[in-house]
Backbone as CSV, one residue per row, in Angstrom:
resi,resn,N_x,N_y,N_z,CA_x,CA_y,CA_z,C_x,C_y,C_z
1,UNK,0.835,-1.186,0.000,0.000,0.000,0.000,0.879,1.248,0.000
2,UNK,0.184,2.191,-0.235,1.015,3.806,0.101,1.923,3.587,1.297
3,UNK,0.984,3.556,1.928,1.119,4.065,3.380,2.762,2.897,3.636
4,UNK,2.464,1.922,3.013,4.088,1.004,3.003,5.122,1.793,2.517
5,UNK,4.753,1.778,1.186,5.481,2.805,0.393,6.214,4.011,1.254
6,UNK,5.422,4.797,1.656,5.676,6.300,2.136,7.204,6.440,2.887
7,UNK,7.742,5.463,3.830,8.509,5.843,4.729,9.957,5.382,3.234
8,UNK,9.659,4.272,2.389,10.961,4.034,1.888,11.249,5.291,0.932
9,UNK,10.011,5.977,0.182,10.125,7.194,-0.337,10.849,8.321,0.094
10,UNK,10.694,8.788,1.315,11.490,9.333,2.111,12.759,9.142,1.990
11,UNK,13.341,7.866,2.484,14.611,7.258,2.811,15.126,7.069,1.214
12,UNK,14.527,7.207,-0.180,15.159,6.838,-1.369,15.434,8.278,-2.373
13,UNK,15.672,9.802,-1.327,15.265,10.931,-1.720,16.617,10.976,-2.639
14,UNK,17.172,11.041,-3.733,18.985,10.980,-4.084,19.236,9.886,-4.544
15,UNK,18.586,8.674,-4.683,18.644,7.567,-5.266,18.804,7.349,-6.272
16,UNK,19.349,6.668,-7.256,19.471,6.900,-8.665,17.978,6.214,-8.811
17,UNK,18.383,4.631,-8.732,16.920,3.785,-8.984,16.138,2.715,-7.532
18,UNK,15.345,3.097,-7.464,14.594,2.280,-6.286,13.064,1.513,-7.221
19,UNK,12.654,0.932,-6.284,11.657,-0.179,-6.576,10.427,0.395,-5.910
20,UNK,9.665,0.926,-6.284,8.534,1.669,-5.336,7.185,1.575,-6.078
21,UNK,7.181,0.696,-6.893,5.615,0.741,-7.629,4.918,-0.316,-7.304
22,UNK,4.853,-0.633,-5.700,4.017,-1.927,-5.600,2.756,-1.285,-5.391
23,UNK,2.561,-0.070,-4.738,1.047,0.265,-4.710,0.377,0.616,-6.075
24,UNK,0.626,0.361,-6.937,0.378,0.503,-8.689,-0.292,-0.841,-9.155
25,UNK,-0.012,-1.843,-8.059,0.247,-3.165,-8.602,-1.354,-3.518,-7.647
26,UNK,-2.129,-2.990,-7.016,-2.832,-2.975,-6.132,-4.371,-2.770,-6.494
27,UNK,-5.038,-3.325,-6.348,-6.744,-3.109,-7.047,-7.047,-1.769,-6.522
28,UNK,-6.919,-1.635,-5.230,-7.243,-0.620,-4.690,-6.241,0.088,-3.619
29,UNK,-6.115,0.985,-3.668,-5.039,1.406,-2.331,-5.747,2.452,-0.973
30,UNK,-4.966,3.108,-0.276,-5.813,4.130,0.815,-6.237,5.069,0.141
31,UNK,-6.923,5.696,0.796,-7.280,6.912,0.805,-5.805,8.212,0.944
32,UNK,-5.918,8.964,0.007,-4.801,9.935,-0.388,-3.366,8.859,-0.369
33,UNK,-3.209,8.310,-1.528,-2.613,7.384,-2.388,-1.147,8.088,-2.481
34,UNK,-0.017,7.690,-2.737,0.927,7.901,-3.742,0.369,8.338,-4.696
35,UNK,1.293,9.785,-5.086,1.093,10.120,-6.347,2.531,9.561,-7.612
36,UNK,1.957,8.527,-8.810,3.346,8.251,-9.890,2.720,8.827,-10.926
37,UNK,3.859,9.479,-11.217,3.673,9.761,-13.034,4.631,9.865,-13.501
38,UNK,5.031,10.540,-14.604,5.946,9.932,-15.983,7.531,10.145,-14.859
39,UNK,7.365,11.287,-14.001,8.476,11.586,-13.400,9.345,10.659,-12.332
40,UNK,8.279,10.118,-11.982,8.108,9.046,-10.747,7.463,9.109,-9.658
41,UNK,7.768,8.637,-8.106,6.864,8.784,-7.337,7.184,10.194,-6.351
42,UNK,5.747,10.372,-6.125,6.056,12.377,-5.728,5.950,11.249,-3.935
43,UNK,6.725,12.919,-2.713,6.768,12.624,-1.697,4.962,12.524,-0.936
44,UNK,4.698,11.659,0.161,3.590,11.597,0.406,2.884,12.790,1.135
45,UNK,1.261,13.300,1.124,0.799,14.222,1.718,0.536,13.681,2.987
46,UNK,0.231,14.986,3.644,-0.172,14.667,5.449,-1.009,13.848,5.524
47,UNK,-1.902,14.061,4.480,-3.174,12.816,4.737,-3.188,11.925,4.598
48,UNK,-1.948,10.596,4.075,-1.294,9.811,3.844,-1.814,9.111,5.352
49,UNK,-0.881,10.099,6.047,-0.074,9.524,7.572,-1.593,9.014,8.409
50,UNK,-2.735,9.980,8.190,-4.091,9.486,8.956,-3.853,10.722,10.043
């Protein structure tokens, strides 16, 4: 889910390549999701956290 996602996003800020599209891979995810697009994955919003 995001919310998995969120903390390695953080920790992969300078990274060349990381692995972060499992919530993509997901029927459905939380409420205020990861945002991916062509750029990659953006950092998570407050509303993420709950």
């Amino acid at each position: 889910s995001s919310l998995a996602m969120a903390p390695a996003v953080l920790l992969a800020q300078g990274a060349e390549i990381v692995d972060l599209d499992g919530p993509l891979l997901l029927a459905a995810d939380r409420d205020h999701p990861l945002k991916y697009d062509a750029r990659g994955v953006h950092p998570p919003t407050p509303e993420l956290w709950g």
